[in-house]
C-alpha positions as CSV (number, residue, x, y, z in Angstrom):
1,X,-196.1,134.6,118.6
2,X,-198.8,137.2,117.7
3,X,-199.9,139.1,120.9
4,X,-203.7,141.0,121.3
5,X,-203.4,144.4,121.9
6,X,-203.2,145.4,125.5
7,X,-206.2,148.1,124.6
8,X,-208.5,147.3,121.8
9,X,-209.7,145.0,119.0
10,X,-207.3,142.5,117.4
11,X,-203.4,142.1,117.7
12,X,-200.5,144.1,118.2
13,X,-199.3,143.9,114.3
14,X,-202.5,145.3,113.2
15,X,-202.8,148.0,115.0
16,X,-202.8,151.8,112.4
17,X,-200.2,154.2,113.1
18,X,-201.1,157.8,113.2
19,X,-199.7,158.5,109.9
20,X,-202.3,155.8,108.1
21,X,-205.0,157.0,110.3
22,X,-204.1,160.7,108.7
23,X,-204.1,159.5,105.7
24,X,-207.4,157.8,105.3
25,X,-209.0,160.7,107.1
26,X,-209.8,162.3,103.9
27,X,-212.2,159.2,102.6
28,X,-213.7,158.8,106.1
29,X,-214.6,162.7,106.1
30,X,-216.3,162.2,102.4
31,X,-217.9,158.4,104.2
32,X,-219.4,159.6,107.7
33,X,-219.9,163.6,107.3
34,X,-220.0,164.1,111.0
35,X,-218.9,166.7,112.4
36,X,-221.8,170.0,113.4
37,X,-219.8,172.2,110.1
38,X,-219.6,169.1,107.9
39,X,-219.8,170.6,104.0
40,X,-218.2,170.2,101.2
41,X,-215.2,173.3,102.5
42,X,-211.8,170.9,103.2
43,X,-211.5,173.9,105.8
44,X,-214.2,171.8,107.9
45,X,-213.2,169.0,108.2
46,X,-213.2,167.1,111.3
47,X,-211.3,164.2,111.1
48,X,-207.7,163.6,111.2
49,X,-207.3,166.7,113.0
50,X,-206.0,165.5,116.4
51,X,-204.8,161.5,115.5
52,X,-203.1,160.2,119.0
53,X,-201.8,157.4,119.4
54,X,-202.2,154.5,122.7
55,X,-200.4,155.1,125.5
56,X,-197.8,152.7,124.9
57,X,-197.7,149.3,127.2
58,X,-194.1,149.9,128.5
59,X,-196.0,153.6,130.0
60,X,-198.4,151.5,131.7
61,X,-198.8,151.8,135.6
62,X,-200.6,149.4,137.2
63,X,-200.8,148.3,140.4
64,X,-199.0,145.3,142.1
65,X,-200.7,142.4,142.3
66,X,-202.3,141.8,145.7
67,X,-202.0,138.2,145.3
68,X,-200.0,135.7,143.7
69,X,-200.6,132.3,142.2
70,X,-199.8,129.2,144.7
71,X,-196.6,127.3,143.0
72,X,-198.4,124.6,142.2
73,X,-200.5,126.5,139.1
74,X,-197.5,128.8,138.2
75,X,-197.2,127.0,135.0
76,X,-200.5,128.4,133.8
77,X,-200.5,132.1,135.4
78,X,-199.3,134.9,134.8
79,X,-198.9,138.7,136.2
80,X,-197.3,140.5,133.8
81,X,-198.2,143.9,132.6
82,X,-199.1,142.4,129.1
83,X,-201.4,139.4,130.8
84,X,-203.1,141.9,133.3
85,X,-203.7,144.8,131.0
86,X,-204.9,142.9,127.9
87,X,-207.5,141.0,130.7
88,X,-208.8,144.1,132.1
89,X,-211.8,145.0,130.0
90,X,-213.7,143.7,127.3
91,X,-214.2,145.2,123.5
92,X,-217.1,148.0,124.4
93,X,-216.4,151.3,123.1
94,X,-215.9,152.7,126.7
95,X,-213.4,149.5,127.5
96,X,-210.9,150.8,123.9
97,X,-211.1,154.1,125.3
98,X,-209.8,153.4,128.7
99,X,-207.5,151.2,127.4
100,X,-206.2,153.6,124.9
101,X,-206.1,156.0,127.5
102,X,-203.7,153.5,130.0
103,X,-206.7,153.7,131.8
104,X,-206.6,149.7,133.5
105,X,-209.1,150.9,137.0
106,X,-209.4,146.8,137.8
107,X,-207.1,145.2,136.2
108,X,-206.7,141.5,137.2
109,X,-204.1,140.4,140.0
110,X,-203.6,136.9,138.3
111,X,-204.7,135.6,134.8
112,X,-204.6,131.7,134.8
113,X,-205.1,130.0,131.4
114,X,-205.9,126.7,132.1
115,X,-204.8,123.8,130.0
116,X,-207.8,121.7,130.5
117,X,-210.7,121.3,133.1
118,X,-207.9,119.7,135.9
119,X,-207.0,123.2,135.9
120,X,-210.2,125.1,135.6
121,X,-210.9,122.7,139.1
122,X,-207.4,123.9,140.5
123,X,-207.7,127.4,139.8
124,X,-211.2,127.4,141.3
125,X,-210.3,125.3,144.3
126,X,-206.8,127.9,145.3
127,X,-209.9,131.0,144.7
128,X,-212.3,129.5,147.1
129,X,-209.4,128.8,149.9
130,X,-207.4,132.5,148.8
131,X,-210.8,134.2,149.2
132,X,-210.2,135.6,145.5
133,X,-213.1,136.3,142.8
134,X,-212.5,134.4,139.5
135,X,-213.8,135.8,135.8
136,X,-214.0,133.9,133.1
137,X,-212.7,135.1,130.0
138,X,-213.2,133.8,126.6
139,X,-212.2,136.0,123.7
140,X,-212.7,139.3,125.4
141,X,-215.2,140.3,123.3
142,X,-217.5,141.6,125.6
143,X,-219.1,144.8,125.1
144,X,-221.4,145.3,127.8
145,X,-218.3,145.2,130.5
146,X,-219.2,141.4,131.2
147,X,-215.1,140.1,131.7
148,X,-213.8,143.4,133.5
149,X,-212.7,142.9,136.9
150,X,-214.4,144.9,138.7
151,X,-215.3,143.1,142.3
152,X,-216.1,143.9,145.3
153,X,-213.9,144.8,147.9
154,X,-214.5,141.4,150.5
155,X,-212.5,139.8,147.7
156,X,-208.3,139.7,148.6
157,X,-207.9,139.7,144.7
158,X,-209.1,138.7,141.2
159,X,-208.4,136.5,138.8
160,X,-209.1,136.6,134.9
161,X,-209.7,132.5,133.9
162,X,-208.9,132.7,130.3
163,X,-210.3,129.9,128.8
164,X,-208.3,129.8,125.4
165,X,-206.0,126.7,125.9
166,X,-209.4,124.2,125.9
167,X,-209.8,124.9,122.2
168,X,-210.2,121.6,120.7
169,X,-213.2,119.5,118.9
170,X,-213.3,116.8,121.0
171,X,-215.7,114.5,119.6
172,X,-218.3,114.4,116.2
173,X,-221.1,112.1,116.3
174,X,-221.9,112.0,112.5
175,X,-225.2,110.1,113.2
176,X,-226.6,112.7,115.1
177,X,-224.6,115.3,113.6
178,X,-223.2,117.0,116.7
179,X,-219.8,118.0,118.1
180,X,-218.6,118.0,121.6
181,X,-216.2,120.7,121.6
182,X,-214.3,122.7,124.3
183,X,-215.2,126.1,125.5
184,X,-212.1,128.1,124.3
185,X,-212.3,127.2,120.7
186,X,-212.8,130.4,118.6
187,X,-215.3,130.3,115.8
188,X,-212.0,130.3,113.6
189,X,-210.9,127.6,115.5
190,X,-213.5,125.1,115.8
191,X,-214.3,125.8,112.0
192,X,-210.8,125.2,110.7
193,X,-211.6,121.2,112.7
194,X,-214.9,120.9,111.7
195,X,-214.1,121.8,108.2
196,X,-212.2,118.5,108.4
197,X,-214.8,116.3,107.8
198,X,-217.0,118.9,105.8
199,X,-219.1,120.2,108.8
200,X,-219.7,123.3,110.5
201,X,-221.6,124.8,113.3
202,X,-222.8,127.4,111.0
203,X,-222.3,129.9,113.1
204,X,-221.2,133.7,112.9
205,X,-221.3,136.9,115.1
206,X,-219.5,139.8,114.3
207,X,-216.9,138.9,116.6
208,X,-216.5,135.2,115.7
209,X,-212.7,135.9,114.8
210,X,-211.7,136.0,118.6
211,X,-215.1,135.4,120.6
212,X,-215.3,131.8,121.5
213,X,-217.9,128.5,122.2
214,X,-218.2,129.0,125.7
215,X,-218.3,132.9,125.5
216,X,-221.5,132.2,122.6
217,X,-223.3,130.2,125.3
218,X,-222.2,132.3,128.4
219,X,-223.8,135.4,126.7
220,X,-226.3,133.4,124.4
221,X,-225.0,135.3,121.3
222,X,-226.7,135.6,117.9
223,X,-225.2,134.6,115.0
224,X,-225.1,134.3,111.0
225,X,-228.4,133.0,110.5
226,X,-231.4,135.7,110.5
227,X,-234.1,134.0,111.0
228,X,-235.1,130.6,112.8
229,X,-231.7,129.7,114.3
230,X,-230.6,133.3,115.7
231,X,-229.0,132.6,118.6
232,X,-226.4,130.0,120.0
233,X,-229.4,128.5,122.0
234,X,-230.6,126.7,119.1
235,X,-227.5,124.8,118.3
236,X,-226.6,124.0,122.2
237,X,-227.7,119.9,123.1
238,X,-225.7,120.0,126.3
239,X,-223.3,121.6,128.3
240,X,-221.0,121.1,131.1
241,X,-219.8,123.5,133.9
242,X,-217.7,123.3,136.9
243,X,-218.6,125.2,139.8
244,X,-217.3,125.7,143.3
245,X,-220.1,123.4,144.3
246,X,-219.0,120.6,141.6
247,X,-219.3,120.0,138.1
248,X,-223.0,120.3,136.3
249,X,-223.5,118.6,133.2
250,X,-226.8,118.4,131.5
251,X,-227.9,114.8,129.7
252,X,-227.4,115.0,125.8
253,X,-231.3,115.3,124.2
254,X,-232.4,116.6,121.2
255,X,-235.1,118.1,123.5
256,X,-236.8,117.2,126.9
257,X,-239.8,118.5,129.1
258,X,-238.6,117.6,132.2
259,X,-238.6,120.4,134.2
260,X,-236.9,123.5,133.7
261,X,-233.7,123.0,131.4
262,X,-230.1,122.7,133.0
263,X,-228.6,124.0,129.6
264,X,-231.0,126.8,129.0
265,X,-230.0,127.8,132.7
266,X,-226.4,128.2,131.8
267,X,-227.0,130.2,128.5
268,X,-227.0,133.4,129.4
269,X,-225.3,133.3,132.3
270,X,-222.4,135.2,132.0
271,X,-220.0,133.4,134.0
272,X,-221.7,133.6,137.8
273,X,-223.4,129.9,138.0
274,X,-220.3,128.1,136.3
275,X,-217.2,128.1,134.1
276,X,-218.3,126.2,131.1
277,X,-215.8,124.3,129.7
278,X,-217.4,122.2,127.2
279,X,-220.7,121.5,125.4
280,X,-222.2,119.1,122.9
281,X,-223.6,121.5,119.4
282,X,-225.4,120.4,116.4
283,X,-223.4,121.0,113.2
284,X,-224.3,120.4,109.9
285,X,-222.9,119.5,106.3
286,X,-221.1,122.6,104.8
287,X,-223.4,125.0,102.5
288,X,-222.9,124.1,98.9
289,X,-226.1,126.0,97.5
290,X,-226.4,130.1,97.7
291,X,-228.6,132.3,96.7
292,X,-228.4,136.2,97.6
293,X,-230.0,139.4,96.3
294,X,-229.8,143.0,97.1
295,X,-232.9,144.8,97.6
296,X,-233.4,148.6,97.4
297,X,-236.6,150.6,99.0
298,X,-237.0,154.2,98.7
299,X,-238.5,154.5,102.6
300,X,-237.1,151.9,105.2
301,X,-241.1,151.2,106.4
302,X,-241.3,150.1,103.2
303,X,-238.7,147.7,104.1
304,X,-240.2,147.2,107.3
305,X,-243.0,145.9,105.8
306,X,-241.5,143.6,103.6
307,X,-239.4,141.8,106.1
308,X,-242.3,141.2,108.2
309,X,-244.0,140.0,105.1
310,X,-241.1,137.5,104.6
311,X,-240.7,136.5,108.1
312,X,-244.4,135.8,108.0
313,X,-244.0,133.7,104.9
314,X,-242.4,130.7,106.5
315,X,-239.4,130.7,104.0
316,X,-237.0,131.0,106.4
317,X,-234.2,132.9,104.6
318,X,-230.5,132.9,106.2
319,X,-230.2,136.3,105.9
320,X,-233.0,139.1,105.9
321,X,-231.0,142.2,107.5
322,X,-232.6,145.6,106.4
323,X,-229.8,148.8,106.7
324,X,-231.4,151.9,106.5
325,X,-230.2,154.8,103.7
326,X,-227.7,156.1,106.0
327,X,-226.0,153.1,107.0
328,X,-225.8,151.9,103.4
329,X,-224.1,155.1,102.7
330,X,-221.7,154.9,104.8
331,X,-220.6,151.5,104.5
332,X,-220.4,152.2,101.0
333,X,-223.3,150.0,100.2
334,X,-225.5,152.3,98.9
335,X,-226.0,156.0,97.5
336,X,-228.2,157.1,100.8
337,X,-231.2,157.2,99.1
338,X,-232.4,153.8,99.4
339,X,-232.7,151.6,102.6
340,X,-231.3,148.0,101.6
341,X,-232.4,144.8,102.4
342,X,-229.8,142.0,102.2
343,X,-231.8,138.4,101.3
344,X,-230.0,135.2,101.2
345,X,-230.8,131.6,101.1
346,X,-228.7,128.7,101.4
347,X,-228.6,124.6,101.5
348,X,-226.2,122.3,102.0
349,X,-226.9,120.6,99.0
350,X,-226.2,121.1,95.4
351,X,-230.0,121.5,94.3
352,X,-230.2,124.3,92.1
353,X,-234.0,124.3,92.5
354,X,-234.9,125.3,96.4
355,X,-232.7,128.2,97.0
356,X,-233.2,129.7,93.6
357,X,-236.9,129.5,94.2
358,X,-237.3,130.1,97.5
359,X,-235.5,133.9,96.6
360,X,-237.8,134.4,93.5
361,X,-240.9,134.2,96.2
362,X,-239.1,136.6,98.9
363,X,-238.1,138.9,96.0
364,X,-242.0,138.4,94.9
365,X,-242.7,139.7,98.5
366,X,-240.2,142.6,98.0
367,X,-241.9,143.8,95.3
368,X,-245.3,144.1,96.8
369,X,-243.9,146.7,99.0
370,X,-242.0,148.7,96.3
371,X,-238.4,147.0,96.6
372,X,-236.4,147.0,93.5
373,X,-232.9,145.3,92.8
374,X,-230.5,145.2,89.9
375,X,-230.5,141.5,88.6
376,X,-226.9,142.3,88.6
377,X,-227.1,142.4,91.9
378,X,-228.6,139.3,92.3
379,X,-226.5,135.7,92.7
380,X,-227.9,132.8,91.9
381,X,-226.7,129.0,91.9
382,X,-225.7,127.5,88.5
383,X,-225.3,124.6,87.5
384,X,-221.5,122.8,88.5
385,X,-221.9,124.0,91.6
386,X,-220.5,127.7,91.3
387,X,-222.5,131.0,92.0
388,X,-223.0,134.1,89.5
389,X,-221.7,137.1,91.4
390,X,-223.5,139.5,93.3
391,X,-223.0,143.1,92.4
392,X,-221.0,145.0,95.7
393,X,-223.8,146.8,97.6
394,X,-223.4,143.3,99.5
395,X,-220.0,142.4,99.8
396,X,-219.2,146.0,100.4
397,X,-221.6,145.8,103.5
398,X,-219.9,142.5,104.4
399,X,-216.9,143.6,104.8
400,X,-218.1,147.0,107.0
401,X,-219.8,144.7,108.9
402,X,-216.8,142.5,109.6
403,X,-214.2,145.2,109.7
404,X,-216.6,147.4,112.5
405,X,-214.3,146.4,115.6
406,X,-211.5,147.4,114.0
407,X,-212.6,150.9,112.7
408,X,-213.4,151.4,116.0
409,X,-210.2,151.4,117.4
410,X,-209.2,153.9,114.7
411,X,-211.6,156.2,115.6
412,X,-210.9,156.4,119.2
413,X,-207.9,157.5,117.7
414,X,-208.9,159.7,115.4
415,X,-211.7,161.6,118.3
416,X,-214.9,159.7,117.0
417,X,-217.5,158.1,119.5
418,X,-218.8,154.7,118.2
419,X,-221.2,152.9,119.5
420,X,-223.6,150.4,119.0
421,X,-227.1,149.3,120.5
422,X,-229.4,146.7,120.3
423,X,-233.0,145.1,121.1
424,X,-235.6,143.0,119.9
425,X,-239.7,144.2,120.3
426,X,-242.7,142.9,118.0
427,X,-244.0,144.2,115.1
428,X,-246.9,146.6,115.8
429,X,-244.8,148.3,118.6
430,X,-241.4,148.9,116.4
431,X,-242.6,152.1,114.4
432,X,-242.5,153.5,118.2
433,X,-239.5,152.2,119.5
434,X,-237.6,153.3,116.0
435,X,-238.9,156.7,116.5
436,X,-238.0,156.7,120.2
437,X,-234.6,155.4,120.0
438,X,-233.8,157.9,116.8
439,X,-234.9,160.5,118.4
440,X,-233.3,160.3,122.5
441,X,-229.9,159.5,120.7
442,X,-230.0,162.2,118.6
443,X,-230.8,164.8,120.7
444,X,-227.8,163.5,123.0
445,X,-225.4,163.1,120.4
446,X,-226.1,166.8,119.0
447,X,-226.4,167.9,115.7
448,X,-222.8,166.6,114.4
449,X,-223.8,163.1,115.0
450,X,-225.2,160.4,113.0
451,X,-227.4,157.7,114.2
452,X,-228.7,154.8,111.7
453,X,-230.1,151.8,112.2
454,X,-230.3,148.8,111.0
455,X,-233.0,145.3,111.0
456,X,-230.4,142.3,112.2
457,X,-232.8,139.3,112.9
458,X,-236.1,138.9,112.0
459,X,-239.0,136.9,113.7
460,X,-242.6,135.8,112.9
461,X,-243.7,138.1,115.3
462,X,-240.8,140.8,115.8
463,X,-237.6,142.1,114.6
464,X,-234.2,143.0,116.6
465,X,-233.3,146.8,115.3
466,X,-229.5,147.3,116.0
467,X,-228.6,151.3,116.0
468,X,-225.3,152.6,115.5
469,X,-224.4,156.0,116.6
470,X,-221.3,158.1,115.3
471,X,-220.1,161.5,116.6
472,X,-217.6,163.6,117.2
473,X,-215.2,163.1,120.6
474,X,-214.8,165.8,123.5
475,X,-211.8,164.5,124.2
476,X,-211.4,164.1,127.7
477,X,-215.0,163.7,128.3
478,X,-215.4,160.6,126.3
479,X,-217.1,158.4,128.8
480,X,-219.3,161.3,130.1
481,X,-220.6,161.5,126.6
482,X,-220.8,157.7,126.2
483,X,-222.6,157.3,129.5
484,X,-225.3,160.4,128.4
485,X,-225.8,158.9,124.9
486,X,-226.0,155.0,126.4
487,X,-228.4,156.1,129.0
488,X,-230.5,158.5,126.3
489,X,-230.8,154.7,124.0
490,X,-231.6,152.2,126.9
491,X,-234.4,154.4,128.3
492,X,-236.1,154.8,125.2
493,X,-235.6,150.7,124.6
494,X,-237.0,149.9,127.6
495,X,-239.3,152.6,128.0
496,X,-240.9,151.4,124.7
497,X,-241.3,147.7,125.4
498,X,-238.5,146.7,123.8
499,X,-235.7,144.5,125.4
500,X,-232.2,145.9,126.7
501,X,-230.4,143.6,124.8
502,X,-231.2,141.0,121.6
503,X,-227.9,139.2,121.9
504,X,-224.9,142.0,123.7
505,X,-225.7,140.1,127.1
506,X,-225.9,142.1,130.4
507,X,-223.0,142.0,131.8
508,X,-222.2,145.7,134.1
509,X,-223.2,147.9,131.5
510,X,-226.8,147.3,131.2
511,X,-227.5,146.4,135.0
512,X,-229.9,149.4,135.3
513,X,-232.2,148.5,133.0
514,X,-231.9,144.9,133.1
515,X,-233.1,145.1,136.5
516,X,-236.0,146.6,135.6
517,X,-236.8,144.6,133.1
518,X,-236.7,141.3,134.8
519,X,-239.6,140.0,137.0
520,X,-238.8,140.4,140.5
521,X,-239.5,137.1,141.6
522,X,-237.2,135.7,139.0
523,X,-234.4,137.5,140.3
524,X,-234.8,135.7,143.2
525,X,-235.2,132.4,142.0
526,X,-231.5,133.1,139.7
527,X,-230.1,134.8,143.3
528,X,-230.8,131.5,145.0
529,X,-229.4,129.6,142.3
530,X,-225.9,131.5,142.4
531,X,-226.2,130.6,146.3
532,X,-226.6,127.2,145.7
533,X,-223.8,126.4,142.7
534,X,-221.3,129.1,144.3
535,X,-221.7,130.0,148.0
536,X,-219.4,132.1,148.4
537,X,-220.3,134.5,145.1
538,X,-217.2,134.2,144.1
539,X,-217.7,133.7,140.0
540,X,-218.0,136.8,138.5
541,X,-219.6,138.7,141.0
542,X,-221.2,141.9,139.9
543,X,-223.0,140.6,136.8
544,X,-226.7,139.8,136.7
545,X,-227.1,139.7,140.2
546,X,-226.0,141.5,143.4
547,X,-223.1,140.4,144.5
């Protein structure tokens, strides 16, 4: 069987060696120019210089488990170095580097991966009597340090509940069109069953190869769509939880105004008022209608302005992501003189008609405010049911997009920092949060840096801008530089008006400034909440809240 990698993204089996890392070093120099002598002189280059590899899991030290898991759950626990290692942090760019370093500072004492939701109740009933915190784990994903195991020291031990084993579609209500399906099932997962009976839940982050249901609603993730139904929220009916307190289950509704909303209380939870295990989602018939353009603008206000004239429209495109020139460049989307604005439409039925049209009036939009495109670079639905072809500026972003995580891991490799930030903030404030943002990262990251950005989601009234920053390593000082350039980009966020987070979660990462964000009083309604559902703070304590 395929095992994840003990320190990063993915499995073992597709991990680089040094010697492919060395050898694509020469196209990533040409792709990112980073690097503070970056010219055209091979005698500057910066990359594949000093390729290491990850300390190995055999040379892994960690330390013995302070508990152990009662005999009657040793069927679904484990302690091995594998199991406790792989558990120990999430996907964030500071989590690969520790991990790459052997670096495991809290690593679990027990992973239990239950086989249904008798075992989630076992597992949380042996915590509660062991005096042990519990942390759900979905796919790991994480990247705001939301499944490490990091607890505080009243606890005897931790253990890392890894949801994966409840990964089935358990029921499809074709009348309503919704599924109930278990909280471990991976967006690959629930698809490949869904796909079954020519559904889907339409729904894709850029982790949905590992990330999972629960994890979506836990975290309340955005997905594929750009516009209208962004985030997980809008495709949750109900969910169910179990708690140290008992289970909580909200009533199946397509919507209700009693009160405040058990489900929308659980979405964004990150693990500390419940383990979900299951919840009822509306799917959809499969897409069988796409349109998709690629739209250039010499400045990215220009672009600016035409997604906001767009979002405004009430056309309701699936995807409307602006990249700026730099990003374009280096995801080989674009020359870097030109922002780009991906533009797609789709329906689920063959009618040549809607989508085709409904492009023509955004593209009409994208011309008021100087966009141009290629019509070879526009796809449109024929007749018969199959699509002309776009030209690559978007597929070649598509893939970037999707093959991010795993770059990543190279690059820690290969001495580059890579991270990523995001936030959400209306319209008439975003020129100053942009600016803001740009310019605090910069200046931390020094001159050999690069930081772009990028439009993700748009809004009638706002937009979520999602930076990316690139730099060279000091090795050895990689999370001192990290922590700088993190801090640098969530005080201009917030300092701005914008939020800490569009759809990352909170997690321990971005404690500081969530706390400021949040009205007080509110933190005490969600601390009294936690007391009530687990008394003894035992789910993931540490996140959201004070433990």
């Amino acid at each position: 069987m395929r095992r994840r990698k003990h320190w990063g993204w993915g499995y073992e089996d597709e991990a680089w060696s040094p010697e492919q890392l060395r050898g694509a070093a020469p196209e990533l120099e040409q792709q990112l120019r980073i690097g503070s002598t970056f010219d055209d002189d091979a005698s500057s280059k910066v990359i594949g210089d000093d390729v290491r590899s990850a300390v190995a899991l055999q040379d892994v030290a960690l330390p013995a488990p302070r508990v152990q898991a009662p005999p009657a759950l040793t069927g679904i626990c484990a302690a091995d170095t594998h199991a406790r290692a792989s558990h120990a942090w999430g996907a964030s760019y500071a989590d690969v580097v520790r991990g790459f370093a052997g670096r495991f500072d809290f690593p679990p004492d027990v992973v239990a991966r239950p086989r249904g939701e008798r075992d989630v109740e076992a597992v949380l009933e042996w915590a509660a009597g062991a005096n042990v915190a519990v942390v759900p784990y979905g796919g790991g994903t994480s990247v705001s340090g939301g499944v490490q195991c990091e607890v505080p020291a009243r606890f005897d031990g931790v253990v890392s509940l890894d949801l994966g084993g409840l990964d089935r579609v358990l029921q499809i209500d074709d009348v309503s069109r919704a599924a109930l399906i278990q909280a471990g099932a991976t967006g690959p997962a629930l698809e490949k069953q869904l796909r079954a009976l020519d559904l889907t839940l339409r729904f894709y982050p850029q982790s949905f190869e590992l990330s999972t249901l629960g994890g979506w609603i836990a975290t309340r993730a955005g997905g594929h769509f750009a516009t209208v139904e962004t985030h997980i929220d809008d495709l949750v009916e109900s969910v169910r939880a179990l708690t140290p307190a008992g289970a909580w289950e909200s009533r199946r509704l397509p919507a209700s105004g009693a009160g405040p909303s058990p489900d929308r209380l659980l979405l964004g939870s990150e693990g500390i008022l419940g383990v979900i295990t299951e919840a009822w989602v509306r799917v959809r018939p499969r897409p069988q209608a796409h349109s998709l353009a690629a739209v250039r603008f010499g400045e990215f206000s220009d672009g600016i302005a035409a997604l906001r004239a767009i979002a405004q429209s009430g056309l309701r495109p699936s995807n409307c992501r602006l990249i700026d020139a730099e990003e374009a460049r280096m995801t080989g989307a674009g020359d870097g003189i030109a922002a780009l604005l991906v533009l797609g439409f789709e329906a689920a039925e063959q009618t040549l008609l809607p989508v085709g049209e409904l492009l023509d009036r955004a593209l009409a939009l994208c011309a008021g405010e100087g966009g141009e495109w290629d019509e070879g670079a526009v796809r449109r639905p024929r007749a018969g049911g199959s699509d002309a072809p776009a030209r690559d500026a978007v597929g070649a972003w598509r893939t970037a997009f999707l093959r991010a995580p795993y770059l990543r891991d190279a690059f820690v490799s290969m001495g580059i920092l890579s991270e990523t930030f995001e936030s959400a903030i209306t319209w008439e404030r975003f020129d100053t949060l942009h600016a803001a943002v740009m310019a605090a990262t910069g200046e931390a990251i020094g001159p050999g840096g690069r930081v772009t950005c990028r439009i993700s989601h748009v809004y009638p009234d706002g937009l979520a801008p999602y930076f990316t920053v690139l730099a060279p390593a000091r090795r050895g000082e990689e999370l001192e530089q990290w922590a700088a350039v993190k801090r640098a980009a969530s005080e201009a966020i917030l300092s701005a008006g914008g939020t800490i987070t569009h759809h990352h979660a909170i997690g321990r990462d971005h404690r500081p400034w969530y706390d400021r964000q949040r009205p007080d009083p509110f933190a005490a309604a969600l601390r009294a909440a936690k007391a009530s559902v687990d008394p003894g703070g035992m789910l993931n304590p540490g996140v959201l809240i004070d433990p």
